[in-house]
ZAFITI-371980 format. One record per residue: residue number from 1; x, y, z of N, C-alpha, C in turn; residue in one letter. Coordinates in pm, 1 decimal, m for minus. Example, Ala and Ser with C-alpha at 12.3 -4.5 7.8 and 13.67 -1.06 7.14 Angstrom:
// residues 2
<site resi="1" n_px="1319.0" n_py="m569.0" n_pz="780.0" ca_px="1230.0" ca_py="m450.0" ca_pz="780.0" c_px="1320.0" c_py="m330.0" c_pz="780.0" resn="A"/>
<site resi="2" n_px="1285.0" n_py="m225.0" n_pz="708.0" ca_px="1367.0" ca_py="m106.0" ca_pz="714.0" c_px="1290.0" c_py="3.0" c_pz="787.0" resn="S"/>
// end
This chain:
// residues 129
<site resi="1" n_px="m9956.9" n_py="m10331.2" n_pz="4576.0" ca_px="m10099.7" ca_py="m10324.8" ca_pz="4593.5" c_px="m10165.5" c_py="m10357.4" c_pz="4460.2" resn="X"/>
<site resi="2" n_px="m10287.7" n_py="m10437.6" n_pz="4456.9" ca_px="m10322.6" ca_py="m10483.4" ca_pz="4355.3" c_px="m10450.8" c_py="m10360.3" c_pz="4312.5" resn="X"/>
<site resi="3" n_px="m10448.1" n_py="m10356.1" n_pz="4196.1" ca_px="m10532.5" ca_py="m10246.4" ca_pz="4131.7" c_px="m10667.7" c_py="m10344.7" c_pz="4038.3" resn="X"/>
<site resi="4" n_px="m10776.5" n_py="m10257.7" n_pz="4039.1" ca_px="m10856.5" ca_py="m10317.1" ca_pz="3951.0" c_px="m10832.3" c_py="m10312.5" c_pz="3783.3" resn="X"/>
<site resi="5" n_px="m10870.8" n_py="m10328.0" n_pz="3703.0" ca_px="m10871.4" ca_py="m10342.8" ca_pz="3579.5" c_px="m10926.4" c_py="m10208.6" c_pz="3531.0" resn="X"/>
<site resi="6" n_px="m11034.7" n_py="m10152.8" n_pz="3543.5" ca_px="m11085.4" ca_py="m10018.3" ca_pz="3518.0" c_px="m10967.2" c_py="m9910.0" c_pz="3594.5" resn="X"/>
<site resi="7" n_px="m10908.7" n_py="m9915.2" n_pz="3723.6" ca_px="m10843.7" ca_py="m9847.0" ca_pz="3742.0" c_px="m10713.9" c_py="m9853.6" c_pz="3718.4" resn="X"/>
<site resi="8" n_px="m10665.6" n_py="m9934.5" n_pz="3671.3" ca_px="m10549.1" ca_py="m9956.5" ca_pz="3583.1" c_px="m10555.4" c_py="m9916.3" c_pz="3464.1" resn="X"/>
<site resi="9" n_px="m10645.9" n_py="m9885.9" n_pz="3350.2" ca_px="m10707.9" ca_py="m9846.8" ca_pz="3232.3" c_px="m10791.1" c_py="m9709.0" c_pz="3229.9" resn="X"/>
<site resi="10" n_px="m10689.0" n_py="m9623.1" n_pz="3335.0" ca_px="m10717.9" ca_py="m9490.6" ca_pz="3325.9" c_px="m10710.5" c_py="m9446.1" c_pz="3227.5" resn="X"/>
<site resi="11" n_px="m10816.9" n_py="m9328.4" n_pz="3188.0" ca_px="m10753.4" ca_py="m9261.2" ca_pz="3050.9" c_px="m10640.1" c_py="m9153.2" c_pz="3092.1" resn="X"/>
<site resi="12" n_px="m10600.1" n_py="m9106.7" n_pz="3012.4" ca_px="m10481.2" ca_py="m9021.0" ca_pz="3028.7" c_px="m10523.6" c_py="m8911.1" c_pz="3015.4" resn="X"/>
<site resi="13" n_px="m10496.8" n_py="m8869.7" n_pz="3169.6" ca_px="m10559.2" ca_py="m8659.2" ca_pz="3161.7" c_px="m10445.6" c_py="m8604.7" c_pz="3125.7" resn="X"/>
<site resi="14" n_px="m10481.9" n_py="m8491.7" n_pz="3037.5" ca_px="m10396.2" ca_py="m8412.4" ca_pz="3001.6" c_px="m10362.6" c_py="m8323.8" c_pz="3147.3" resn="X"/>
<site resi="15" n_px="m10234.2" n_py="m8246.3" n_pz="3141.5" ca_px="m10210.7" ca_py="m8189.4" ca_pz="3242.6" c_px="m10197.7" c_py="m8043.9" c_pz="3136.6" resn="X"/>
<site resi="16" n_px="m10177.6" n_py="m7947.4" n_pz="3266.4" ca_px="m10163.7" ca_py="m7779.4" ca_pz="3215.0" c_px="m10025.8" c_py="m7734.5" c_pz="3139.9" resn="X"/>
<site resi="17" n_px="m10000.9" n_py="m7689.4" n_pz="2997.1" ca_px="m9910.1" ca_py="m7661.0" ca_pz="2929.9" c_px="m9846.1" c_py="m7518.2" c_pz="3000.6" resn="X"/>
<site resi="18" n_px="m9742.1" n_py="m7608.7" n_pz="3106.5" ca_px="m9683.5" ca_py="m7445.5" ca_pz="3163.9" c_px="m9521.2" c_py="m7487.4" c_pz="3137.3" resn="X"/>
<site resi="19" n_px="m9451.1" n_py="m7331.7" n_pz="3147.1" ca_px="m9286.7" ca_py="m7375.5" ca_pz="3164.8" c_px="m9245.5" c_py="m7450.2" c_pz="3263.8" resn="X"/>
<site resi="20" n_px="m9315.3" n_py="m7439.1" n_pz="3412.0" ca_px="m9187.3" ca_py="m7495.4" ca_pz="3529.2" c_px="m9356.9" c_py="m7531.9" c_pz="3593.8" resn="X"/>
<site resi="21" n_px="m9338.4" n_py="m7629.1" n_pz="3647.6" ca_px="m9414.3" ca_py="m7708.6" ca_pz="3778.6" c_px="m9365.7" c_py="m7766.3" c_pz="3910.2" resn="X"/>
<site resi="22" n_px="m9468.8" n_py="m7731.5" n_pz="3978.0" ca_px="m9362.2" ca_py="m7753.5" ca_pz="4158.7" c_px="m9427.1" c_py="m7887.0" c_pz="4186.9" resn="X"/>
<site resi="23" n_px="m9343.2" n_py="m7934.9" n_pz="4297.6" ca_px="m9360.9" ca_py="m8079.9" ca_pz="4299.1" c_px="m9501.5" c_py="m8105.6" c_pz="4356.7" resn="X"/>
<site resi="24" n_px="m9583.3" n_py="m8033.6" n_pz="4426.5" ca_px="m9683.6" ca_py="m8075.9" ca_pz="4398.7" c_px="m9806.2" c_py="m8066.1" c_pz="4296.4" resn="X"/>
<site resi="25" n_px="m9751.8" n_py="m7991.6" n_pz="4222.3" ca_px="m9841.2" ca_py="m8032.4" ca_pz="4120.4" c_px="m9775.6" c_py="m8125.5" c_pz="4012.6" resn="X"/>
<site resi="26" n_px="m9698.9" n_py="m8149.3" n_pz="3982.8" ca_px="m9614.4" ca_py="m8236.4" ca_pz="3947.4" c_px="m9675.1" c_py="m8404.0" c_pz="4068.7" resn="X"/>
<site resi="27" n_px="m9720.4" n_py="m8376.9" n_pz="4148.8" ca_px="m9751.8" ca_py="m8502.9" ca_pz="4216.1" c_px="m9910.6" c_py="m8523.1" c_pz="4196.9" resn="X"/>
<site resi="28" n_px="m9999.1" n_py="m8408.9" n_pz="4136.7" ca_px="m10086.2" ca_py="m8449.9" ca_pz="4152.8" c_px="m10132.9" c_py="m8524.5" c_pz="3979.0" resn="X"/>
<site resi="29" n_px="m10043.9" n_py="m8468.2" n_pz="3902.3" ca_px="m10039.6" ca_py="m8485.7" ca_pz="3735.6" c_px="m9997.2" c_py="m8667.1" c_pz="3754.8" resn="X"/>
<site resi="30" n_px="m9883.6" n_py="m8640.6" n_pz="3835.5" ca_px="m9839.6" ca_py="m8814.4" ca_pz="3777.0" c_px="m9934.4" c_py="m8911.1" c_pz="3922.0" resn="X"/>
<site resi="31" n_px="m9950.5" n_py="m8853.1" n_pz="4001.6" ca_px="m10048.1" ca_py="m8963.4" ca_pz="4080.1" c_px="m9987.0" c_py="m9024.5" c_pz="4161.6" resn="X"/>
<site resi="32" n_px="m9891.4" n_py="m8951.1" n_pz="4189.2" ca_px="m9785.8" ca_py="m9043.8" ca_pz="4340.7" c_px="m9760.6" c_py="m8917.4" c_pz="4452.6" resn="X"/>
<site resi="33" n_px="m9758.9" n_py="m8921.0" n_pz="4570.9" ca_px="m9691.3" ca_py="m8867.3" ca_pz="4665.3" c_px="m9554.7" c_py="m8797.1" c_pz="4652.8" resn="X"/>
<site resi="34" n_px="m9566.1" n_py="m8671.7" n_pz="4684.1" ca_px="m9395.3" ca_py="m8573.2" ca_pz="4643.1" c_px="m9322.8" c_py="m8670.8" c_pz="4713.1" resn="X"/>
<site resi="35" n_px="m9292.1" n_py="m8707.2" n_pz="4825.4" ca_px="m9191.1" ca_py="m8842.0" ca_pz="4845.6" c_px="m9142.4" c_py="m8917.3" c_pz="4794.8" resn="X"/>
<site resi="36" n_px="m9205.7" n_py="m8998.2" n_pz="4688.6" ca_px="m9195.2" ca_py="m9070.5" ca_pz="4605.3" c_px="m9126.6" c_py="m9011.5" c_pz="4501.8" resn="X"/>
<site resi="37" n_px="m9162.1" n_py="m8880.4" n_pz="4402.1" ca_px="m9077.1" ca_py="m8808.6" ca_pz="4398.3" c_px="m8923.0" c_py="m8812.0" c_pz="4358.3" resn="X"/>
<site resi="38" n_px="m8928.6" n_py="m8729.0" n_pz="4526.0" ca_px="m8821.9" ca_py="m8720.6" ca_pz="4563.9" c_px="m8689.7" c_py="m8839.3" c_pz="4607.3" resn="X"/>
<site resi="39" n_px="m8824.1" n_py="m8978.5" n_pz="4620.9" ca_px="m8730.9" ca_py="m9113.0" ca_pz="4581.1" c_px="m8644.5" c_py="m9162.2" c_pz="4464.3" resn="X"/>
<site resi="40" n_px="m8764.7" n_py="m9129.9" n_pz="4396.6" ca_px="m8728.4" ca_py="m9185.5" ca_pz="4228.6" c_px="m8612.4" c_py="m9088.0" c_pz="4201.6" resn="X"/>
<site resi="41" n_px="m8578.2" n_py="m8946.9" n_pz="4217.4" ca_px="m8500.1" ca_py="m8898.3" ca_pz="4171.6" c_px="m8371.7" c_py="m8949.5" c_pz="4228.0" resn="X"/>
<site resi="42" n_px="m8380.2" n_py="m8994.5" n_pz="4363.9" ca_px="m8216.9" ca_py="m9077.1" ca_pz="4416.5" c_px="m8195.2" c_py="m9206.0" c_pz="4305.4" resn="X"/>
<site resi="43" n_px="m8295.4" n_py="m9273.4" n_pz="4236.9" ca_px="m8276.3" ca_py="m9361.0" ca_pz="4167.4" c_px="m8240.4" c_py="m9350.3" c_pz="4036.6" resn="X"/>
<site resi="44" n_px="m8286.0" n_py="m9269.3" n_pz="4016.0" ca_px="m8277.0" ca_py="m9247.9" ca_pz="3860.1" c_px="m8193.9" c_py="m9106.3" c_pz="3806.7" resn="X"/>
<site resi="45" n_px="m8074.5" n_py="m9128.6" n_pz="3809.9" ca_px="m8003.3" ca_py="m9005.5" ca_pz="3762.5" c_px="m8038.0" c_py="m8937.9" c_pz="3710.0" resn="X"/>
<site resi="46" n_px="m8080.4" n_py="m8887.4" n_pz="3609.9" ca_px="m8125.9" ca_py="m8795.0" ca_pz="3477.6" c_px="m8266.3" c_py="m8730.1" c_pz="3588.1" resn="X"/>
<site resi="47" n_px="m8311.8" n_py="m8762.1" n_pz="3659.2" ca_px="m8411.7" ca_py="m8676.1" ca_pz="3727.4" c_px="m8316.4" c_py="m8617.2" c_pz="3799.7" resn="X"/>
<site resi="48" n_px="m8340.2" n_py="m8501.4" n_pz="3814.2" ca_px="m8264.5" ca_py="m8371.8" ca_pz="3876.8" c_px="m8346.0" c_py="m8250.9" c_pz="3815.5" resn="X"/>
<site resi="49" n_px="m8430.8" n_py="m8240.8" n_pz="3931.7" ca_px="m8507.3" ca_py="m8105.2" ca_pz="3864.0" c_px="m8451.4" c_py="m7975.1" c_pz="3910.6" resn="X"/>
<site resi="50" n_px="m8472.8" n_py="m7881.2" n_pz="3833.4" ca_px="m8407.9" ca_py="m7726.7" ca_pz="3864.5" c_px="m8471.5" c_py="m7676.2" c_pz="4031.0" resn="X"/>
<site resi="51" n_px="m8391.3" n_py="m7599.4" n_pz="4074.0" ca_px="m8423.9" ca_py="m7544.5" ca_pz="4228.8" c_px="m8467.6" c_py="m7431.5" c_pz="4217.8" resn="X"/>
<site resi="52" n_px="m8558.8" n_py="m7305.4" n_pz="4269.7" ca_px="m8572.1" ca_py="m7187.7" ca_pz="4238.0" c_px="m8508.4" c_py="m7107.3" c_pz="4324.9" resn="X"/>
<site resi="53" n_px="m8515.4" n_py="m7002.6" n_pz="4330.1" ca_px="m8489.8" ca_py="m6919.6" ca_pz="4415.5" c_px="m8490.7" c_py="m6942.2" c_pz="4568.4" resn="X"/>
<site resi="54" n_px="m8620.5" n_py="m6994.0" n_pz="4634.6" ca_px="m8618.8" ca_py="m7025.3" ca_pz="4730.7" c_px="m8622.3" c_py="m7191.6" c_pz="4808.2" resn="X"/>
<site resi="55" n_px="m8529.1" n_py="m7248.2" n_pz="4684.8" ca_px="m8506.4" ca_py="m7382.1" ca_pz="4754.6" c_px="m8601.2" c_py="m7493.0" c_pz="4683.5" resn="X"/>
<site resi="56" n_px="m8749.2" n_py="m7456.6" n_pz="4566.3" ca_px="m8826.9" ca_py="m7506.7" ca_pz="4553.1" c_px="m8803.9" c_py="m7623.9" c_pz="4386.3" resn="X"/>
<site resi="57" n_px="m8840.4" n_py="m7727.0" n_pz="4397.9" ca_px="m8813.8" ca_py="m7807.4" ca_pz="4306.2" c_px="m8887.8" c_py="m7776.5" c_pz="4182.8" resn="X"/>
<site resi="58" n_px="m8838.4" n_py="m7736.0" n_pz="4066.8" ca_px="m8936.9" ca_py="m7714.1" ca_pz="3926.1" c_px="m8863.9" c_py="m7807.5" c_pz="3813.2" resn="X"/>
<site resi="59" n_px="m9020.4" n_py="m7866.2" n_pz="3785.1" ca_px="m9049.6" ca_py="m7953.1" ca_pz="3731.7" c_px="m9050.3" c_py="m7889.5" c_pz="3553.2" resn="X"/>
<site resi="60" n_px="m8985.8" n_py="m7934.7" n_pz="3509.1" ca_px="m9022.6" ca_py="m7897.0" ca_pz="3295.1" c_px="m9131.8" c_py="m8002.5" c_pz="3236.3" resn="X"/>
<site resi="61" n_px="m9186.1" n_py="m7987.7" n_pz="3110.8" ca_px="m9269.7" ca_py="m8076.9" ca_pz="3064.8" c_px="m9203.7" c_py="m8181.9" c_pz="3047.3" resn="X"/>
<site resi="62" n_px="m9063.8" n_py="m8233.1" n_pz="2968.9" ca_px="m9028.6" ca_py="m8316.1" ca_pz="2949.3" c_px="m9008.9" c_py="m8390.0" c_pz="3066.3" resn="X"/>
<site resi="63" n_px="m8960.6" n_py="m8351.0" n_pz="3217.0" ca_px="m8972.5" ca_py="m8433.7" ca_pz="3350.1" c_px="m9104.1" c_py="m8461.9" c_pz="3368.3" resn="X"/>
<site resi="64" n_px="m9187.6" n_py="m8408.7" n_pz="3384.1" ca_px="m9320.8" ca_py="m8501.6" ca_pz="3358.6" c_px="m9354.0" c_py="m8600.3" c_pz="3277.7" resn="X"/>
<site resi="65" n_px="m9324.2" n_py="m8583.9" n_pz="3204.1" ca_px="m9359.3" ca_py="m8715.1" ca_pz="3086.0" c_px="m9263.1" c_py="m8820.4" c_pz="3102.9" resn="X"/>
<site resi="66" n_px="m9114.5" n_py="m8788.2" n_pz="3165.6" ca_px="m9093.9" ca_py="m8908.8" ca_pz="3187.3" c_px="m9098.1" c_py="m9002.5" c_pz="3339.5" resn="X"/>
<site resi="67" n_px="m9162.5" n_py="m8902.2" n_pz="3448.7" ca_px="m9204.4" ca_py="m8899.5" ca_pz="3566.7" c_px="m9360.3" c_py="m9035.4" c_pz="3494.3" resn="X"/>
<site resi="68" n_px="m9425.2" n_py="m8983.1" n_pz="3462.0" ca_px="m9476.2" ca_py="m9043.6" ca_pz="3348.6" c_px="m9488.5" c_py="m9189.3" c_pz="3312.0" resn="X"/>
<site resi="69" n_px="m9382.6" n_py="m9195.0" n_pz="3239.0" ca_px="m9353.3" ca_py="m9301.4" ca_pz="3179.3" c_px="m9276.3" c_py="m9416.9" c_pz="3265.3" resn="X"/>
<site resi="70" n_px="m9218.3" n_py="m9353.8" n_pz="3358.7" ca_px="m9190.7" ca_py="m9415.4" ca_pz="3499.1" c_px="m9266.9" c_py="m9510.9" c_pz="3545.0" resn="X"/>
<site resi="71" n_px="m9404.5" n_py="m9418.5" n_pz="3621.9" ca_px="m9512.9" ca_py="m9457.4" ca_pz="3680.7" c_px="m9538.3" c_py="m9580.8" c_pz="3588.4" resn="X"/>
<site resi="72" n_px="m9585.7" n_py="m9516.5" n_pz="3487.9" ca_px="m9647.5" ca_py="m9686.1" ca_pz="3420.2" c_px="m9526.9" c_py="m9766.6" c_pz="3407.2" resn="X"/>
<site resi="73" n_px="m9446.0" n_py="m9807.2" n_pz="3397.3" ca_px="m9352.1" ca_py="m9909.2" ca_pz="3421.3" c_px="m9315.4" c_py="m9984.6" c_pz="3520.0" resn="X"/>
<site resi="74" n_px="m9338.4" n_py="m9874.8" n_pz="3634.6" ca_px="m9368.9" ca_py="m9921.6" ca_pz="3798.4" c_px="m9493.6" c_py="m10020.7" c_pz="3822.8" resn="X"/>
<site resi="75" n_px="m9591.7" n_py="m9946.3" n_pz="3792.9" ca_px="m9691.9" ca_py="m9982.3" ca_pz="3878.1" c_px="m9801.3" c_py="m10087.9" c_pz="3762.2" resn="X"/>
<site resi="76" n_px="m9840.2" n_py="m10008.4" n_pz="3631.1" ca_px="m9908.4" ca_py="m10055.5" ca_pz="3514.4" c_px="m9798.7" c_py="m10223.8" c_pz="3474.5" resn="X"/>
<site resi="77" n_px="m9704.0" n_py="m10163.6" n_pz="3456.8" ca_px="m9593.7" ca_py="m10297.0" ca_pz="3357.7" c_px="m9534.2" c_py="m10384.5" c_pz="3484.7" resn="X"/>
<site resi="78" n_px="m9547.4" n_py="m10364.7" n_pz="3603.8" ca_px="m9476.7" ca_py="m10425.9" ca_pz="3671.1" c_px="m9347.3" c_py="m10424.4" c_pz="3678.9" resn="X"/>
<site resi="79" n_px="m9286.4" n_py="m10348.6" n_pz="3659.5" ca_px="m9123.6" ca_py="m10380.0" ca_pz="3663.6" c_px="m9049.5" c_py="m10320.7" c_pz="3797.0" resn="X"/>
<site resi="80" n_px="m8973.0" n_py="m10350.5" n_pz="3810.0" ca_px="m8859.5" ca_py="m10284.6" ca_pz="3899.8" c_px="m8788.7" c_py="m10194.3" c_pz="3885.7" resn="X"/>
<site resi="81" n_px="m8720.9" n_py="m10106.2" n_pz="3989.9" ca_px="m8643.5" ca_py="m9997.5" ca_pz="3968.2" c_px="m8542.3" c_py="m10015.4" c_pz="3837.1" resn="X"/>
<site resi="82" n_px="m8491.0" n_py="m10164.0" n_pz="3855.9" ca_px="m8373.9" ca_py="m10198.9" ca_pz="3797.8" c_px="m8384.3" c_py="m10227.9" c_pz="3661.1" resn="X"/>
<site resi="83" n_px="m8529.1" n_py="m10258.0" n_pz="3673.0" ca_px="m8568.3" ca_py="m10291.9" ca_pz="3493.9" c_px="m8610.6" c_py="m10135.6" c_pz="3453.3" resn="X"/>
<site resi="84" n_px="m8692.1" n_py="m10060.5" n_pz="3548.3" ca_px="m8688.0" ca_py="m9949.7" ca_pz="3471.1" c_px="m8540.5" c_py="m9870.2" c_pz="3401.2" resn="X"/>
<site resi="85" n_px="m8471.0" n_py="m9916.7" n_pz="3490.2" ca_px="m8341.0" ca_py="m9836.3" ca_pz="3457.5" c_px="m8276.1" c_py="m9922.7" c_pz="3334.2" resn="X"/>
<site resi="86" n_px="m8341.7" n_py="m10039.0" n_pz="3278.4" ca_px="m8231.8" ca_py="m10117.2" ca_pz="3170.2" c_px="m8360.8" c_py="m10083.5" c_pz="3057.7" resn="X"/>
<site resi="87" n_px="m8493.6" n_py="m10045.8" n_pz="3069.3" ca_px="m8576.8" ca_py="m10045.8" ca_pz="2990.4" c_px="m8576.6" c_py="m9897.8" c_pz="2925.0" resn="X"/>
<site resi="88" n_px="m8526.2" n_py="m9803.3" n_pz="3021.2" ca_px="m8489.0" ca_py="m9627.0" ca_pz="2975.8" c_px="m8373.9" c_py="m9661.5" c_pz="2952.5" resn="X"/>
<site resi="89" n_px="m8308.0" n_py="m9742.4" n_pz="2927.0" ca_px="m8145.7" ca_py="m9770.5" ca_pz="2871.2" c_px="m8058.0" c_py="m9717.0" c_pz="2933.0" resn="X"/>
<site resi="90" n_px="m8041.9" n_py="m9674.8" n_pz="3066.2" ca_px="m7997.3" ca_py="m9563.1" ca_pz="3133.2" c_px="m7853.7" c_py="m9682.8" c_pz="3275.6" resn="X"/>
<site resi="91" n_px="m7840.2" n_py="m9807.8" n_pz="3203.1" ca_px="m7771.6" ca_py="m9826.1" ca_pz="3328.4" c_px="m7781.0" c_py="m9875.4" c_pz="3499.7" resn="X"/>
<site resi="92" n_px="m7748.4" n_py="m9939.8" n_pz="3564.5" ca_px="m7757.0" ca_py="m9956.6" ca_pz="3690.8" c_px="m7695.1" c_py="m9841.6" c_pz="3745.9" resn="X"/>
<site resi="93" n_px="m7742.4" n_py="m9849.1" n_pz="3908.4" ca_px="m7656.9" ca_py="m9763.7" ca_pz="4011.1" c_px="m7532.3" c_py="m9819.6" c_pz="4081.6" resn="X"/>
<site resi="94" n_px="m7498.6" n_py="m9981.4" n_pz="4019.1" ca_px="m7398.7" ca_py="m10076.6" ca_pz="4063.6" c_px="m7282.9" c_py="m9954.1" c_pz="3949.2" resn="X"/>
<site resi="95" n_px="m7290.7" n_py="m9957.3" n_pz="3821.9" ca_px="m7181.0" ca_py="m9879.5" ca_pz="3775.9" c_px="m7180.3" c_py="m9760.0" c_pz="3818.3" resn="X"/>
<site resi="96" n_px="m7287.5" n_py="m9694.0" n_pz="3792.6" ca_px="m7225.7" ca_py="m9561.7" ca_pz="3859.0" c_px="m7220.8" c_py="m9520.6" c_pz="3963.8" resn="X"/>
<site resi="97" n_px="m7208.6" n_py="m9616.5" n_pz="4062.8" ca_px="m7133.7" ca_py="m9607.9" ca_pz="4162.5" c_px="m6993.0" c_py="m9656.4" c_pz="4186.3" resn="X"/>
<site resi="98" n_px="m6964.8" n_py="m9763.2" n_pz="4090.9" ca_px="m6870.0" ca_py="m9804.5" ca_pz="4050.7" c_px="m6716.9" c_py="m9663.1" c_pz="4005.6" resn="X"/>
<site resi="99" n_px="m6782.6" n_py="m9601.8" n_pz="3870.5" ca_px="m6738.0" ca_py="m9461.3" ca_pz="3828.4" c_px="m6715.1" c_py="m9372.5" c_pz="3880.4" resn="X"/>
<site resi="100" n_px="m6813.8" n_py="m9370.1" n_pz="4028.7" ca_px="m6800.3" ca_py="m9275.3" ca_pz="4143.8" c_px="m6684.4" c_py="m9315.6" c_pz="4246.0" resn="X"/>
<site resi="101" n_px="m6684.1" n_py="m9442.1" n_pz="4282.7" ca_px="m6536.5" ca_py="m9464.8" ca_pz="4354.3" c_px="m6431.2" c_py="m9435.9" c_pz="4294.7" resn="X"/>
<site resi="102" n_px="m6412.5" n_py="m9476.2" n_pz="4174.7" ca_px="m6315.0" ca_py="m9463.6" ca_pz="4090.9" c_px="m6221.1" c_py="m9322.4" c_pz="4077.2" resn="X"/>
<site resi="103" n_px="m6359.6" n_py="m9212.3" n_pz="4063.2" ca_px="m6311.8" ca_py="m9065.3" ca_pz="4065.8" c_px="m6227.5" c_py="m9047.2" c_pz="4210.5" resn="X"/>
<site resi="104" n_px="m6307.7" n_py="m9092.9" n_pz="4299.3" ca_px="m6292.4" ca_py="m9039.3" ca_pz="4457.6" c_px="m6149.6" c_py="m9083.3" c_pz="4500.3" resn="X"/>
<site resi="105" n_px="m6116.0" n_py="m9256.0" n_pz="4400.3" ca_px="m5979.9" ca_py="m9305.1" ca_pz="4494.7" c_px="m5861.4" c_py="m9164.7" c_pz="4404.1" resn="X"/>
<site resi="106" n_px="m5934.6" n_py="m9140.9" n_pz="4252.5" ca_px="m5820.1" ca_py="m9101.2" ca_pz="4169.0" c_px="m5802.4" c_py="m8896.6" c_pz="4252.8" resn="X"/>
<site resi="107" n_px="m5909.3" n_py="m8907.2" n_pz="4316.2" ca_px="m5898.3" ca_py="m8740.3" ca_pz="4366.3" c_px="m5792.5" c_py="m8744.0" c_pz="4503.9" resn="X"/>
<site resi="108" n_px="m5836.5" n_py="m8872.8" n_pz="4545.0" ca_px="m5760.1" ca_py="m8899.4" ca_pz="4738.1" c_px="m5626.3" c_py="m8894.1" c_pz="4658.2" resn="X"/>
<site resi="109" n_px="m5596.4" n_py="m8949.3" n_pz="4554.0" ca_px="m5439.1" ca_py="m9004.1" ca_pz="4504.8" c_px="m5403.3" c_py="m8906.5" c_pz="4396.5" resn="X"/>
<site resi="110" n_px="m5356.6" n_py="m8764.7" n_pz="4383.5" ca_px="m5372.8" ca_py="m8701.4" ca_pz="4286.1" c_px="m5239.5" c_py="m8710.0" c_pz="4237.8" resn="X"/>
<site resi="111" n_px="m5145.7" n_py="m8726.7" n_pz="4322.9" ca_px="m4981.6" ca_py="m8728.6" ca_pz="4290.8" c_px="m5006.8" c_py="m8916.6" c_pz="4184.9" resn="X"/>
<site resi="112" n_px="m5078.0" n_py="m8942.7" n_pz="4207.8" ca_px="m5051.6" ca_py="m9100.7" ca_pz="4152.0" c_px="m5117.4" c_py="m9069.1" c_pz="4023.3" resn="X"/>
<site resi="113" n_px="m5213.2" n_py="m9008.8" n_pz="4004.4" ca_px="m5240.3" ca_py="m8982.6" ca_pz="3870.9" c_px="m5189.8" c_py="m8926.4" c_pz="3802.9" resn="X"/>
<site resi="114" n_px="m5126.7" n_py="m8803.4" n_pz="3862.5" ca_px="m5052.0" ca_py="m8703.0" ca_pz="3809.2" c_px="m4930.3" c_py="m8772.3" c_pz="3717.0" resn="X"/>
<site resi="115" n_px="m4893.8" n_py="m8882.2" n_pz="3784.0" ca_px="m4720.5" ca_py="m8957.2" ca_pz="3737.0" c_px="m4777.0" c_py="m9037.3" c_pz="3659.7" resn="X"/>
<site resi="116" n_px="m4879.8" n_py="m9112.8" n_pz="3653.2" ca_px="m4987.3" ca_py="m9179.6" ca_pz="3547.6" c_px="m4981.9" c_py="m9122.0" c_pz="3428.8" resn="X"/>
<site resi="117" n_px="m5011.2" n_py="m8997.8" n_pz="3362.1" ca_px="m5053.5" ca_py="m8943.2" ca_pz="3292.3" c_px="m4956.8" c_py="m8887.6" c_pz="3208.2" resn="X"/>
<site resi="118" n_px="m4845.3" n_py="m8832.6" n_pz="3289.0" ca_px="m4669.7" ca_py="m8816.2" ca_pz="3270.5" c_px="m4604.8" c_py="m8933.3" c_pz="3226.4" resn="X"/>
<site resi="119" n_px="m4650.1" n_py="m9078.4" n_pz="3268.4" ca_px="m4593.1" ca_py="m9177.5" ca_pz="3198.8" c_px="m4653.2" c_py="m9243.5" c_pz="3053.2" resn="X"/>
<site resi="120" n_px="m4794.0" n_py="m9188.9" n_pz="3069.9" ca_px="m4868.5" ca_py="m9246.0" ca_pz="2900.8" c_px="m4767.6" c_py="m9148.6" c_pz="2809.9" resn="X"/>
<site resi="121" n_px="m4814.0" n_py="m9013.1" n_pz="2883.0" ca_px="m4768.8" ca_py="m8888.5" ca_pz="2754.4" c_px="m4616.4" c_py="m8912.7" c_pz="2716.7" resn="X"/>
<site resi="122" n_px="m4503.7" n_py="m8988.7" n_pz="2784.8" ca_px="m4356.7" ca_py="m9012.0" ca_pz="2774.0" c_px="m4375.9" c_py="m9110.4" c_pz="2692.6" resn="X"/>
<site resi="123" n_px="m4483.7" n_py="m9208.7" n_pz="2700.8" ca_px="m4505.4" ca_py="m9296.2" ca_pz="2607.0" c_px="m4486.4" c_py="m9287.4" c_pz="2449.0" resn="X"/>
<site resi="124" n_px="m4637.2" n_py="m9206.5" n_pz="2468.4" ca_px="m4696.8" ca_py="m9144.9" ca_pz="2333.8" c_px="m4550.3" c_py="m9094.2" c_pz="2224.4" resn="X"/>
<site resi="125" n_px="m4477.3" n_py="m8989.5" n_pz="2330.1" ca_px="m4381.9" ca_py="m8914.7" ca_pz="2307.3" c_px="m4225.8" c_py="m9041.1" c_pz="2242.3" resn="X"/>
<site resi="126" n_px="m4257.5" n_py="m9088.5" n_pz="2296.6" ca_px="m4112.7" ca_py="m9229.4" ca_pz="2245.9" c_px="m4179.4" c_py="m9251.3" c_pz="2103.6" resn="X"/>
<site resi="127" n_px="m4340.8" n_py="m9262.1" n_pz="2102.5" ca_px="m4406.2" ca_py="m9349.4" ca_pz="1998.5" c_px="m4366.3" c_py="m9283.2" c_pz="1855.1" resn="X"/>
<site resi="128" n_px="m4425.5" n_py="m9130.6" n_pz="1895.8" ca_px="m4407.4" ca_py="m9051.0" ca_pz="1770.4" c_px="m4276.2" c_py="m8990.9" c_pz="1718.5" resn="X"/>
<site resi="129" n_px="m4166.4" n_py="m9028.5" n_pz="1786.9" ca_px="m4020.4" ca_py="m9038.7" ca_pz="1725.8" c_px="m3962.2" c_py="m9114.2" c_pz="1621.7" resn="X"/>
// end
């Protein structure tokens, strides 16, 4: 959606200096829908906000600011999920999903690792003789 120029050149409201924020106020600070949210966090690893007691998502200052810094990269800079993720230096979801199979075949196969690990260390063990 295309934005005007004045509303693209929001000033920046300060939000309320608290310990923990729930996602909707956390949605009303950064200016997107808790859905959205709760999107971005499937995308972007390092979002994982704390749960409370009764199931509820809390937000810290530093997740805001980079909830934040998100938004304008999204929507202000134009970029993509994928550039946000190479522009926070943080990686694709192609590797770490990659890292994630990897664990899963080495957990299905534990006897194969197990003899893996027995054959470096017999290695090592010849080496330092």
């Amino acid at each position: 959606m295309y934005r005007s120029a004045p509303e693209r050149a929001k000033p920046y409201t300060p939000y309320p200096d608290k310990l923990f924020y729930k996602i909707g106020e956390v949605s009303k600070i950064v200016g997107v829908e808790p859905y959205v949210l709760r999107y971005w966090e499937t995308e972007f690893a390092f979002l994982k906000p704390r749960k409370n007691k009764s199931g509820q998502r809390v937000y810290i200052k530093r997740d805001v600011e980079v909830l934040l810094d998100i938004k304008r990269l999204l929507y202000q800079e134009r970029y993509t999920i994928e550039g946000v993720r190479k522009r926070l230096g943080l990686g694709s979801v192609d590797s770490k999903t990659k890292t994630e199979k990897k664990l899963r075949k080495t957990e299905a196969q534990p006897g194969q690792a197990l003899e893996h690990v027995k054959k470096r260390l017999r290695e090592i063990l010849s080496q330092l003789r």
